[in-house]
N, C-alpha and C positions, 0 to 999 in steps of 0.2 A: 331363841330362834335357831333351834340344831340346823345343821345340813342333814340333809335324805341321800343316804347313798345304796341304794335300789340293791337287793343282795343277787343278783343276775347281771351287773353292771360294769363288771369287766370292761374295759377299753378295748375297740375292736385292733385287735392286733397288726392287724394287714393294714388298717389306716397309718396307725403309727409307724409302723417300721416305713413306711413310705417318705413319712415325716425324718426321719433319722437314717443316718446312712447307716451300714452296713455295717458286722460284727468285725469286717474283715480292719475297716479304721480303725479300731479301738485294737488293733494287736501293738501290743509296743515293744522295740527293739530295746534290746539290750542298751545301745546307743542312746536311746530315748527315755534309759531310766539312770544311766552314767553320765550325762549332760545335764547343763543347768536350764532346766524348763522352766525356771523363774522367769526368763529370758523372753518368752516366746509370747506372743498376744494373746494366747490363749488360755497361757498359764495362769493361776490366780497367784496374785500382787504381794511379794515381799511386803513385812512389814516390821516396823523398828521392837526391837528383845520384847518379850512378854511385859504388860504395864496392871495395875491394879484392876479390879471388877468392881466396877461399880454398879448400882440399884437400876443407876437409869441408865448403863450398862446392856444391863441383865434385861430389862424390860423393851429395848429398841431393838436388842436379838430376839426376843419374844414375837413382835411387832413383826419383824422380816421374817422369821418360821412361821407367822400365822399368812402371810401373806403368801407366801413361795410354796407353803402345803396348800392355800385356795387356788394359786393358778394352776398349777398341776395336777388336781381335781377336775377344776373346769376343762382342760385340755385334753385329757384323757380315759375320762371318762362322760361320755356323750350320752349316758342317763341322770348327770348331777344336776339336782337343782335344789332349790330353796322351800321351804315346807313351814307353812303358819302355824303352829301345834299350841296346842291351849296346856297349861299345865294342869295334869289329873286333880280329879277334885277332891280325891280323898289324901293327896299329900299335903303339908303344913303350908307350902309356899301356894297350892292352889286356894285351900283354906281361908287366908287372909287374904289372897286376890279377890276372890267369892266378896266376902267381908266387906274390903273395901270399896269393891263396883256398886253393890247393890245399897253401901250408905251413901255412896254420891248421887247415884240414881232417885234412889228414894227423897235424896233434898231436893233433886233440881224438881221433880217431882210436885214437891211441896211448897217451894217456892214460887212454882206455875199457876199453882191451884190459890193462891193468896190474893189476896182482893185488895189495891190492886196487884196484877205478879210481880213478881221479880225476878227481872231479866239478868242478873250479871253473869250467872255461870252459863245460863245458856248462851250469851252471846260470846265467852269463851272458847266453847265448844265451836261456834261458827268461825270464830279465828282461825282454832287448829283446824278445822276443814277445810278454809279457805288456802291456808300453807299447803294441806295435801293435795289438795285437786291440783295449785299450780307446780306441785313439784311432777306431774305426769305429762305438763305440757313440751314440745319441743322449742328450742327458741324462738321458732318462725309461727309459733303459734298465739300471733299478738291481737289478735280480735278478738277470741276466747278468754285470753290472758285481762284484757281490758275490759271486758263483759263480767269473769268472775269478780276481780278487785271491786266494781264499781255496785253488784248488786251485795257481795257478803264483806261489804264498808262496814267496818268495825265503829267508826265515828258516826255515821249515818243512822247503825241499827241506835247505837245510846239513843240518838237526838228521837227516834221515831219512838223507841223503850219510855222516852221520860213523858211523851206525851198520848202515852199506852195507843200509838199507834202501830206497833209494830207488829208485823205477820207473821208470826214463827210455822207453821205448817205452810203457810206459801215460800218462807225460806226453805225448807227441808224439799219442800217439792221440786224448786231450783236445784238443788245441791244432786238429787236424785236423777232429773234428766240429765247435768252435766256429767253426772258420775255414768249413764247409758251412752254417752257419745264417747267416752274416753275407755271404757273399760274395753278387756279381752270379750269376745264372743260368749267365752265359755261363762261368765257372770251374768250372760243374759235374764238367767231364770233368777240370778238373785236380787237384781233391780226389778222385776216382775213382784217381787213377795214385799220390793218394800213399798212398790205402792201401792199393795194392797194392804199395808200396816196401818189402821187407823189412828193407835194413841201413839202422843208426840211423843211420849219419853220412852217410850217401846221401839219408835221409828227411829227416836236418835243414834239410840243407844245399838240398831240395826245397821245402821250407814256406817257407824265406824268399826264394827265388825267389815262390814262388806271391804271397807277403803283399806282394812289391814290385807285382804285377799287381794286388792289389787295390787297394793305395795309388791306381794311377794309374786303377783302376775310380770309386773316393770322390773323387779331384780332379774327373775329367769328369762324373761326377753333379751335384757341388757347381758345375760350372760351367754344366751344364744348367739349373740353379736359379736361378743369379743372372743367367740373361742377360738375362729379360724385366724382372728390373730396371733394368740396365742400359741396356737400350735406351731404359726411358722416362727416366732421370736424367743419357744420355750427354750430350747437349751440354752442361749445367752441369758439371759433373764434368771432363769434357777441358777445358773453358774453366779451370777454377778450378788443376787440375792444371797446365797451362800456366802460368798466372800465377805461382805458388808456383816455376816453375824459372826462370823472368824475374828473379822477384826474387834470386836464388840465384846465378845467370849472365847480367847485364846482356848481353853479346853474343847472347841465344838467338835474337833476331829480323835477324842481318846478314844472313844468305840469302835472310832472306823478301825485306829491304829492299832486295836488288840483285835478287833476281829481278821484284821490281814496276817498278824503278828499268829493266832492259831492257825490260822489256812497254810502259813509257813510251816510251824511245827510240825501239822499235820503231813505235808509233801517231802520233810524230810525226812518223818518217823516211815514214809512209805519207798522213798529214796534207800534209806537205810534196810530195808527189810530185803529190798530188789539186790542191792549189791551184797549183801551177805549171801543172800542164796544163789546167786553168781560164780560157780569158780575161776580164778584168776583174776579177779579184781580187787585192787587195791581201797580196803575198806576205809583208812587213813585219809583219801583223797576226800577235799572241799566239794561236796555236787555243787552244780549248775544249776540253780533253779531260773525256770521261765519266769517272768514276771506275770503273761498272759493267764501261765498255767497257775499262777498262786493267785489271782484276783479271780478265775474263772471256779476255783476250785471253794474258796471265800466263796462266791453266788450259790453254788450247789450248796452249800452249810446251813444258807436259808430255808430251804427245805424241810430240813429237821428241825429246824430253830425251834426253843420252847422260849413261844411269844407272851406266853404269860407271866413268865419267871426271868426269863432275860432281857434286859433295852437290848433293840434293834440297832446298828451302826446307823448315826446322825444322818448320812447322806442316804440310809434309805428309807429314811422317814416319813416320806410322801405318799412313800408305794408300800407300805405295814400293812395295812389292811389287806391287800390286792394280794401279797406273797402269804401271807396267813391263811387267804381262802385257798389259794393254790397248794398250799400244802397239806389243808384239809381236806381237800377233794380228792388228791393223791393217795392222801391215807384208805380214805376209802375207794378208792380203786384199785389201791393194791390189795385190799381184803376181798373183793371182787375177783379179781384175779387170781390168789389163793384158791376161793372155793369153786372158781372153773378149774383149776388144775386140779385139786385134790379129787371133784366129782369125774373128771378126767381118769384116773388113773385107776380110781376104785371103781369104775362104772363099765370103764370102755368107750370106745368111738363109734361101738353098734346103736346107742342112745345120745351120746353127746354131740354124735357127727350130726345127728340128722337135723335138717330144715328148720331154723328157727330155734330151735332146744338151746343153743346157749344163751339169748340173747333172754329167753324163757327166766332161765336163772340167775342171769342180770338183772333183769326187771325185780323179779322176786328177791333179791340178795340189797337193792337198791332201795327198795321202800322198807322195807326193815331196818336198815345200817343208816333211816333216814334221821336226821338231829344225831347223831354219834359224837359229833365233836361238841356236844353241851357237855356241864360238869353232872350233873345226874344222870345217862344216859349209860343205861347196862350192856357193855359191847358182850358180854360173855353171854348173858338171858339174849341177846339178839342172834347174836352166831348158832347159839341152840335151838332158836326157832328156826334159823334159814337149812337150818341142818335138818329139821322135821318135814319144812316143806319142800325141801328136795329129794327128801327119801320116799313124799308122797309122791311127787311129781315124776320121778324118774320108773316106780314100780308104776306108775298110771300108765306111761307110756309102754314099760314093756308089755303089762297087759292086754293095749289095746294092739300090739303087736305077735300076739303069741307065745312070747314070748315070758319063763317065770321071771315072775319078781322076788328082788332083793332077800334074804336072807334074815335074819335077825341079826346075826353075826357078823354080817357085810354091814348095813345100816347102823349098828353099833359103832363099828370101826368109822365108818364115812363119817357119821355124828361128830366122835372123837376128835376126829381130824381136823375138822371143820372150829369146833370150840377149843382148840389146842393153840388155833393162829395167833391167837392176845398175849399167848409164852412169851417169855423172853429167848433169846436166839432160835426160835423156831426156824428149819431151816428151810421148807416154804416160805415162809414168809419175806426169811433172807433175803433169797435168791430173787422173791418178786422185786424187794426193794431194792438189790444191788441193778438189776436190771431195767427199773426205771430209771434209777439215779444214771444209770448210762447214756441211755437214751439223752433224758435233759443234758448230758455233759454234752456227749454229741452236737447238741442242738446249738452250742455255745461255740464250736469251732464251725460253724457252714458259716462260707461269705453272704449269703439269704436265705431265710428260710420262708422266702418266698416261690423263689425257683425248684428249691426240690427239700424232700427232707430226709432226715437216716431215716437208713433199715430198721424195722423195727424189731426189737430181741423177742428173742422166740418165748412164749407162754403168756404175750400183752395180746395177740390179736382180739381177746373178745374187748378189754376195753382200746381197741388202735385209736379210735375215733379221738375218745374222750383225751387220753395222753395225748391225740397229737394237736388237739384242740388247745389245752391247757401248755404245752410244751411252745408252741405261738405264744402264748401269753404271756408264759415265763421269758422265753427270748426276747421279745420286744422291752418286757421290763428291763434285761440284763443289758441290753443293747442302750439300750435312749440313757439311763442311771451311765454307761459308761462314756456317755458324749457327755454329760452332763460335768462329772467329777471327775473323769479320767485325768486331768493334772492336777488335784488334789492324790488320786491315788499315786502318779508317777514320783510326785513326794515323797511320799510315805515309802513306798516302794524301793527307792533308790536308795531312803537311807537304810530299809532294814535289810537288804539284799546286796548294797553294794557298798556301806560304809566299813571301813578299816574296821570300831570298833565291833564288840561281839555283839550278835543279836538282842541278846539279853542284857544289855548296859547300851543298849538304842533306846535315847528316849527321841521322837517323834515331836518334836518344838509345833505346835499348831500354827505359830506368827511366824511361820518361815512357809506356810503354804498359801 
């Protein structure tokens, strides 16, 4: 039974951020990473020196990550639901499903047809039907409740069985109108086609098809229901949920701890470079690192993350998927971006200013670069097409302008330029990505980015939309994860920032957070 997570399903961001306070909570003082936050109500629970790992251990933290990753789904993503998926019939496990349906069907079959029948498996089959119709009833629903029990009597059908009185297609037809008063709307048409099913073991074998549809109709109901609570009790709940697989699996916070542990390196390899090229500063001196700035500078890492080759940090394992698409759509907005500046520079503003023309070559640049983040997918063969049909696009226009068209010379060059962005330190493509990475950093110090948003660096305008759509999304993720774990991080934080010993002989005790 997968979950279905809609690939446009992003969590409305402006929902959520409504739901959580503000980026401006989640700043933590110096104060607040030098004090013992063990202390505090909010902090997750001291617990006694590290103890052995056991199986069943290992499998009740299992339990609480499958849990804590389903509510967090449901809450924040208001396209999740439940999807009945048949296993493909050409793989080994559909295979023998095939196999086995069709030799049970074929006996009760045969069993029917015997002179006189024989009812046992069929009135089986009424058993488990009689369990699913009442598992859809509500408590108060005891007249119905007393109506099914009394007509799909397991005792009753034997005694009627033994004395070949019993009705099996006047059961099924029972079973069919109860199943039209309970189902969703949208089943309408499939209780229509079962009562136009003639043979019974065709019909049975129909209704509990149908009854699996309604199953997965009452889980997404049941989870349209509880989302709004969950939205309002999520960050207690994942916090509390977390802690419980802590205690369970001392190691659950090592990733978090080396991925803060590089966001530090990283800040002081850039600390370092500022004060050398400073004169008059004493290079010897310990920096000051923010803690804000070394947890905010960690989220932006996400970005480049290579999700395929690297685990994600523990605590942001809810939200993997959601920061993965975000970084793929990034990618390809900054190659977007790229070939409006490079057609920019080699064209002019006499063709790229005018009406529509860039939005021209977004489009065109967008359906091409479309599937890029697959592993077979040639960005190089793609770039060289968007490069051919900009070179057509752009001489169409001057044409229809007057104006001569492109050169060989030039359209060589534009071409070049354009399949050159895949380079390693290309420095387009640099600048595009130093430039959005600003941006998002930006977007991580506003107290809402409900109220207003940054400036946008100059060379995004054709995608502004798209970055500040995605840049919403990314804040809110970074936002709500830091209500969540922020005294988990202040942990981590405190010791590797503000312990006597060196950074590098900090180990990170997981049963201390």
């Amino acid at each position: 039974m997968p979950l279905n997570d809609d690939q446009n399903s992003d969590f409305d961001s402006s929902r959520l951020s409504e739901s959580t306070a503000s980026s401006s909570d989640s700043e933590y003082s110096r104060q607040s990473f030098t004090s013992d936050s063990s202390s505090k109500p909010s902090s997750p629970a001291s617990t006694s020196p590290p103890k052995t790992v056991t199986f069943d251990d290992l499998m009740a933290a299992a339990r609480n990550l499958s849990n804590l990753t389903l509510a967090h789904e449901i809450a924040v993503n208001e396209n999740f639901h439940m999807e009945h998926v048949d296993l493909p019939q050409n793989s080994l496990e559909g295979r023998v499903k095939q196999i086995v349906h069709k030799a049970f069907w074929d006996h009760l079959e045969s069993e029917l047809n015997e002179d006189p029948p024989e009812y046992y498996h069929a009135i089986k089959l009424f058993e488990e039907i009689k369990e699913t119709l009442l598992s859809f009833l509500t408590p108060g629903a005891n007249r119905i409740r007393n109506q099914i029990c009394e007509v799909l009597d397991a005792d009753l059908i034997r005694q009627q069985a033994e004395h070949d009185a019993v009705d099996i297609l006047g059961l099924a037809n029972y079973v069919i109108i109860t199943m039209g008063k309970l189902c969703a709307p949208i089943r309408d048409d499939d209780i229509k086609q079962l009562k136009a099913t003639g043979n019974i073991v065709e019909l049975l074998r129909q209704i509990f098809h149908v009854l699996d549809l309604m199953k997965m109709d009452m889980v997404n109901y049941t989870i349209q229901n509880i989302r709004p609570q969950l939205q309002r009790n999520l960050v207690d709940y994942e916090r509390t949920k977390f802690q419980e697989i802590l205690e369970e699996t001392p190691s659950a916070l090592d990733l978090t701890t080396e991925w803060i542990k590089e966001s530090i390196k990283d800040e002081l390899l850039s600390v370092s470079c500022e004060t050398s090229s400073s004169p008059g500063v004493d290079g010897s001196s310990k920096p000051n690192l923010s803690p804000t700035l070394v947890l905010n500078n960690g989220y932006l890492k996400l970005l480049q993350w290579d999700y395929q080759k690297k685990a994600i940090p523990e605590t942001l394992i809810t939200d993997e998927v959601r920061l993965q698409k975000l970084k793929e759509k990034l990618n390809e907005l900054r190659i977007i971006a790229c070939i409006s500046l490079i057609t920019s520079n080699m064209v002019g503003t006499t063709i790229v200013g005018l009406p529509d023309f860039a939005d021209k070559l977004k489009r065109i640049s967008a359906v091409l670069l479309e599937g890029m983040n697959k592993e077979k997918f040639d960005l190089k063969e793609a770039l060289n097409n968007i490069g051919v049909q900009i070179c057509s696009e752009v001489n169409r226009s001057l044409s229809e302008r007057g104006f001569p068209t492109l050169d060989m010379e030039i359209q060589n060059s534009l071409l070049g330029q354009i399949c050159s962005i895949v380079e390693e330190d290309n420095p387009i493509s640099s600048l595009i990505d130093k430039r959005i990475q600003l941006y998002m950093k930006s977007l991580l110090t506003l107290p809402s980015i409900q109220k207003c948003m940054p400036t946008m660096p100059g060379g995004l305008a054709v995608i502004q939309a798209e970055i500040e759509s995605l840049g919403s999304q990314y804040a809110s993720i970074v936002n709500f994860n830091k209500q969540v774990y922020g005294p988990f991080y202040a942990n981590i934080l405190r010791k590797l920032l503000f312990s006597v010993a060196p950074m590098g002989k900090t180990e990170t005790d997981a049963s201390t957070n």
